[in-house]
Structures are given as structure tokens and as C-alpha cells.
N, C-alpha and C positions, 0 to 999 in steps of 0.2 A: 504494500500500500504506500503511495506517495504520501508523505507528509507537506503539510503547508508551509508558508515560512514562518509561521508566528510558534507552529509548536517546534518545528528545527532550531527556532532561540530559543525556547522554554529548555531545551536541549541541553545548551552550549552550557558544556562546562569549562570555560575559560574563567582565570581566579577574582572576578568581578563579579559573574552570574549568581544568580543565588544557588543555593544550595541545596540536596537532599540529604537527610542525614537517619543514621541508625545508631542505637547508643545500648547501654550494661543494663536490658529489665530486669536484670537478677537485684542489681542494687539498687533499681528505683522500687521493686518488691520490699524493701529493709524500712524504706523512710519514712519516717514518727516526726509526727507535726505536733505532735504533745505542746512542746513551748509557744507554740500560736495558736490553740486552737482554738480563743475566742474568736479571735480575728480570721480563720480560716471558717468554721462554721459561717459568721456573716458574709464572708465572700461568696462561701456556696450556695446561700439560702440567696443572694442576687442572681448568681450564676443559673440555680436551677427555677427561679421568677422567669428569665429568660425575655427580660423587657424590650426586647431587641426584635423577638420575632417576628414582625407584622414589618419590619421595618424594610427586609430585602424582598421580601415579596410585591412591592410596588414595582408600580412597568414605568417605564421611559421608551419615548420616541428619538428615531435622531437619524438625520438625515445625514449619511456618509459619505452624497456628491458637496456636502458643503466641507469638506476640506480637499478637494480636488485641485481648489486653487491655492492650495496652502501646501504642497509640499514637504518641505523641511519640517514643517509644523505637525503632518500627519505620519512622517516619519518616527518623530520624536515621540509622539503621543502614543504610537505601535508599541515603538519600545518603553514607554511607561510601562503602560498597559500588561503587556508582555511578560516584565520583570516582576508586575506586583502580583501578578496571579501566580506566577512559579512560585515566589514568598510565600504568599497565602496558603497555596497548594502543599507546598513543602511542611508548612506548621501541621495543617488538616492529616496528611500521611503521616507524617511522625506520630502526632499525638494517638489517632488509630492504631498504631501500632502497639504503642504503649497500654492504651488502654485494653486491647488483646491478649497483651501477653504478662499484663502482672494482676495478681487477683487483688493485692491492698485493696479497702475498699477507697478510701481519701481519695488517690493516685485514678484508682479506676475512673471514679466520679469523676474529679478534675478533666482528666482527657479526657472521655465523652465531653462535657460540654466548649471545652476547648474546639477539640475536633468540629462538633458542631456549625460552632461560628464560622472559623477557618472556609467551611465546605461552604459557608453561605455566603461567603468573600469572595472567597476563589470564581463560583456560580454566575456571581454580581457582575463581575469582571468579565467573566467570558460571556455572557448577551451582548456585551459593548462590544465584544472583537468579533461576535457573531453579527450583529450589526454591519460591522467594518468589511464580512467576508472573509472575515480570518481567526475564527476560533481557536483556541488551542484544544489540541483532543487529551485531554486529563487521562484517559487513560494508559494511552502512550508513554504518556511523561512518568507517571509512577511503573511502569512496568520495564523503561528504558533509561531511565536517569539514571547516572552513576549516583550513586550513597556514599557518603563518606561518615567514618566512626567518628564517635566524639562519646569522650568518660561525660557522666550525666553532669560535672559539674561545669565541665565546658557549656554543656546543653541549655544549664539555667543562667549561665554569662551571657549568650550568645544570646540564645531567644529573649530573653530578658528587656536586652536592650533592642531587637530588632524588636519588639513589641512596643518599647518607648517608643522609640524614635519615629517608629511608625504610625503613634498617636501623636506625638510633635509636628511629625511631616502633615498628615494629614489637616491637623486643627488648625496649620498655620496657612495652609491652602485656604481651607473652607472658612478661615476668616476673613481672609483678605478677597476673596471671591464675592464674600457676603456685603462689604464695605464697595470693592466694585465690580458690578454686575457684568457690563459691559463685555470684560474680559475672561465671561463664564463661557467658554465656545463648547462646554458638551454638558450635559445634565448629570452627569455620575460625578458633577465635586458635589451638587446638591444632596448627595447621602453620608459625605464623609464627616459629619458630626456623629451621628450615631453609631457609624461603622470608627472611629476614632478609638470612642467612648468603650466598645467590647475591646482594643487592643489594649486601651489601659488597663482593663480590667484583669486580660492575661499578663499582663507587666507584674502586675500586685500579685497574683496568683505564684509565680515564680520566685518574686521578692520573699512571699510568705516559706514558699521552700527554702531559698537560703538561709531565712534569719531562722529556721527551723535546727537549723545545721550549725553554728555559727565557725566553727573550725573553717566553714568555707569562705569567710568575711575575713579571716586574720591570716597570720605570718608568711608563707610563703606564697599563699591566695593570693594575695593583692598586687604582688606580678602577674598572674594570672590575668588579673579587674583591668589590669593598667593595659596589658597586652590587649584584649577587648573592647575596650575601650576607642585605642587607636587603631582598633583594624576598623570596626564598624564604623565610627567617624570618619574613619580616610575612605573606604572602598564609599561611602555615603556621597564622599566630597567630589570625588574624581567620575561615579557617573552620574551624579547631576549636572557636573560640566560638560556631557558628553551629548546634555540635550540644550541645546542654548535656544531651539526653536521654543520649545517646549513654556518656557521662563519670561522668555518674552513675548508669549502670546499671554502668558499670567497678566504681564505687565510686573515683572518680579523683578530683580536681580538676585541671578544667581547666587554671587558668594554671600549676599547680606544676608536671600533666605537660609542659605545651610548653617550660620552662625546663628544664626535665631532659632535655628532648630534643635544646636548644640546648645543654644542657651537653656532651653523648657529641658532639654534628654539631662543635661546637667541638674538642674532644681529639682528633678524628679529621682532619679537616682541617686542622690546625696542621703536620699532617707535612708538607703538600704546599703552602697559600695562607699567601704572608708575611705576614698580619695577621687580626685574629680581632675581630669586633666584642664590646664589653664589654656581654653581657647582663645585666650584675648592676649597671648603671650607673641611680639613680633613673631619671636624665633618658631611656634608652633605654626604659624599663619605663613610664613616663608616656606616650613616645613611643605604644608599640607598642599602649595603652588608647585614646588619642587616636586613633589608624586602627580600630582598631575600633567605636568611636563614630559615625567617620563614614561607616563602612562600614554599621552598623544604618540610620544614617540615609538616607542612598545605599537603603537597600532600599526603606525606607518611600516616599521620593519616586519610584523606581521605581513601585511598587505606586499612587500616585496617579497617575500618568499626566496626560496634559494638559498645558498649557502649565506652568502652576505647578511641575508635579511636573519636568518640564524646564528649568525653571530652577533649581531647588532643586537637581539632578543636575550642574547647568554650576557654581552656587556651593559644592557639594560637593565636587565636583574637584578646584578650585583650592587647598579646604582640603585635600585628600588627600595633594596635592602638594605644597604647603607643610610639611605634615608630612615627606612622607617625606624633600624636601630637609633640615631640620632634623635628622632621624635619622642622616641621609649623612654631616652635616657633624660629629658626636660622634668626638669622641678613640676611636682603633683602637690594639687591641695588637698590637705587634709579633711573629712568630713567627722561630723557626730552624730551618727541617727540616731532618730528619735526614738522612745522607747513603740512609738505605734505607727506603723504604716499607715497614710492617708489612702484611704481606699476610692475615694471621689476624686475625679478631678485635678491639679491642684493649679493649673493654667489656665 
């Protein structure tokens, strides 16, 4: 069967795309939420309310020769589109997985309704690409995606913050969308408050995990925090540059929104990771222009192919890496979390 080209990028495992992942259900079977469990019961008595549900099942029209003359624009918006459903998609299989294969009841519960949402995102997304002519076929992508392992404590760094950020990314769209209209050119920013609203809610969900553990919050963890930190903010930074139609049909700037996005993923995160990297630091903002640079370039040698273009990708590496050690190694602010996770909100 030919694939399309929306599900061949759902595909692409190049180290930018997102991810599919499998992780130890043997040790998420072990984990005791004892030390939270007021605050976890109330998140599950939300979680299984399910305030959400009526919410994706509203329809949208939309009319896909109105970006015909927009090019650049509907290129960009493919690959939004694209990247947030493989995200989404990715969360939905994982958690399915989990919730399969360990009996805990806590854990069970939690991924059902994780899963849940996930599949009604992922869903959301693909009527807009269906719209478009270019669906991703879901089942492909979980039957063909490379998986990559990750120990589960990787799993609640990782998600964690791809769940922030992805309530930052989202709420700071759908604000500034709502202030001006004008610049709304497709009706699916008009759902991202409440579809926001369920990623913070897995954020906390996860947070509640780790502060369950706290061994995972302290000593040699917090290289761990600090490595995750800068990967998910850099890989964040370098493909939002890589849509400039995209930002500019916002009426956005770029780099202003990804700092503002860092700003809310920061405030939000303080409650739960003891140290917060200084995004308002020159040397991190030099840092984060410098990976983008070598990421453009990284493309270009991609795109020449050949021996040359393979060496050019092996001395661009080394520079990628060099940088982002240098990034790593930048003074981190200390956090105090509070003794209670804000389960609302707090942007």
C-alpha cells in the first residue's frame, strides 16, 4: 500500500521528529502514590468527570482551496499539523500500552484516561489533515514506527514536560488568536483552550508521580531535569524556526513566542523540578541561535547527499554536540516546590 506524504513524516524518525517510545511495566507495576494520595485521588475524581468530553466531538468546516494561494503557509501548517498528531499519537500508544500490561490499579486508571484524551487529540487533528487530503493513517504509524526504550523515569521527565509545554504552546496560540481574530486562518486554534486545559492536567498527573518518588527530584536526578530540560526547549526552538510561514500568518514572532512559552513551561515546572534553566541568560539565547544554525545546516548537507554531504552531517554533529554540552554546563536556578501541586491552571 502507498503511503501518503503526511503519514511518511509521521514516519520520519530523524532526531527532531517526535517520538514513539516503550519503557520497564515491570517497575511502573511497583509504584505507590501513598505520599500524594490526596492530591492524586482529586486529580482522578477530574480525570474520570471527564469535563472534556463533548468538547472534541464538535465539527468544523474548512475550506482547503483557501490556502492554495498560501503556499509556504500550507506547507508549514502540514507540518504543524503533522508533528502534533504523531505527539499526541505517541502519548495515546504508550499510555495503552501501559495501561495493558501492569494491573496497579492507580497506574491502570491513570493511563486509561490518559490514553483517552490523547486518542481524542490525535482524532481532532486528523479530520483537519482529512480535510486537507492528507490524513495520517494511525494505524501505520503505530504498527511501523521505530520505538525507542526509555527507564520510566526518563518517561515522566520527558512527557512531563512535553505535556507542559504543550499547554504553554497551545494557551499562548489560543490567546493571542483570541485578542486577534483576523489572523485565525483555520478553526482548530478555536478548540485549543480546552484541549490545552487536558495536557495540563497530564502534566500534574506525572508531576504527582514524581513527587510520589522523590529520590527522582534529588542528587544525581537533577542532571537528568537539567538534560530535559535543554533537549525539549532546544528541539522546541529549532522546529518552530523551521516554520516561519506558519508565525507569520499568526502575526507572531517567532523567537518572542518560544520565550514566552519557556517563560509559562518554567513557572509551571518550578512547583515540581528543583532547578529551572535561565532562559533570559545572553549566553543560553546565543546558545539556542547557534543549534539552530547548525540545524539549517545539518539540513542542507542532508539534502546534498553523497559522500561530502556525509561528512558535512558527521562535522555537524560534533558541532551540535559541542553546543549543547556548553548549554548543559550554564548556571541553573535553583527552585522550592511547594509542598502542593496547583492542579488548575496557573497561566
Amino acid at each position: 500500500m502507498e503511503l501518503n506524504d503526511s503519514t511518511r513524516q509521521a514516519l520520519d524518525n530523524r532526531p527532531l521528529a517526535p517520538k514513539f517510545y516503550r519503557t520497564d511495566y515491570k517497575a511502573l507495576e511497583k509504584l505507590d502514590v501513598s505520599l500524594v494520595r490526596e492530591e492524586w485521588d482529586e486529580l482522578m475524581s477530574a480525570f474520570d468527570a471527564d469535563l472534556n468530553r463533548a468538547h472534541f466531538k464538535q465539527s468544523f468546516e474548512f475550506d482547503p482551496t483557501s490556502l492554495d494561494d498560501r503556499p509556504a503557509l500550507k506547507a508549514d501548517f502540514l507540518d504543524f499539523l503533522v508533528s502534533s498528531i504523531t505527539a499526541e499519537y505517541s502519548g495515546c500508544v504508550l499510555y495503552q500500552e501501559i495501561q495493558k500490561k501492569v494491573d496497579n490499579k492507580d497506574i491502570k486508571n491513570l493511563m486509561r484516561c490518559m490514553a483517552r484524551d490523547e486518542s481524542r487529540h490525535a482524532g481532532f487533528i486528523n479530520k483537519a489533515l482529512k480535510q486537507l487530503g492528507v490524513a495520517v493513517d494511525l494505524s501505520v504509524l503505530k504498527n511501523k514506527k521505530d520505538y525507542q526504550y526509555f527507564r520510566p523515569k526518563f518517561i515522566y521527565y520527558a512527557t512531563y514536560l512535553s505535556e507542559k509545554i504543550g499547554y504553554a504552546r497551545y494557551i499562548t496560540i489560543y490567546r493571542h488568536l483570541q485578542r486577534h481574530p483576523e489572523y485565525q486562518f483555520h478553526p482548530i486554534f478555536s478548540w485549543f483552550e480546552n484541549w490545552c486545559n487536558d495536557e495540563y492536567a497530564h502534566g500534574e498527573a506525572l508531576a504527582l508521580l514524581m513527587r510520589a518518588d522523590p529520590k527522582l527530584l534529588r542528587g544525581h536526578n537533577k542532571l537528568w531535569i537539567r538534560f530535559f530540560l535543554l533537549a525539549v526547549y532546544s528541539t522546541m526552538y529549532v522546529r518552530d524556526h523551521s516554520r516561519p510561514s506558519l508565525y507569520e500568518a499568526f502575526g507572531m514572532d517567532i523567537t518572542e513566542f518560544d520565550y514566552k512559552v519557556f517563560d509559562i513551561t518554567t513557572a509551571i515546572s518550578c512547583q515540581v523540578f528543583p532547578l529551572s534553566l535561565d532562559t533570559d541568560s545572553p549566553r543560553f539565547r546565543e546558545g539556542m541561535q547557534r543549534m539552530l544554525h547548525l540545524s539549517r545546516q545539518m539540513d542542507a548537507a542532508r539534502q546534498r547527499g553523497g559522500v561530502v554531504g556525509l561528512l558535512k552531517r558527521a562535522g555537524l554533529g560534533v558541532a551540535t554536540a559541542a553546543t549543547f554540552a556548553r548549554l548543559y554546563l550554564l548556571p541553573t536556578m535553583t527552585n522550592s516546590p511547594p509542598e502542593r501541586v496547583t492542579i488548575a491552571p496557573v497561566w
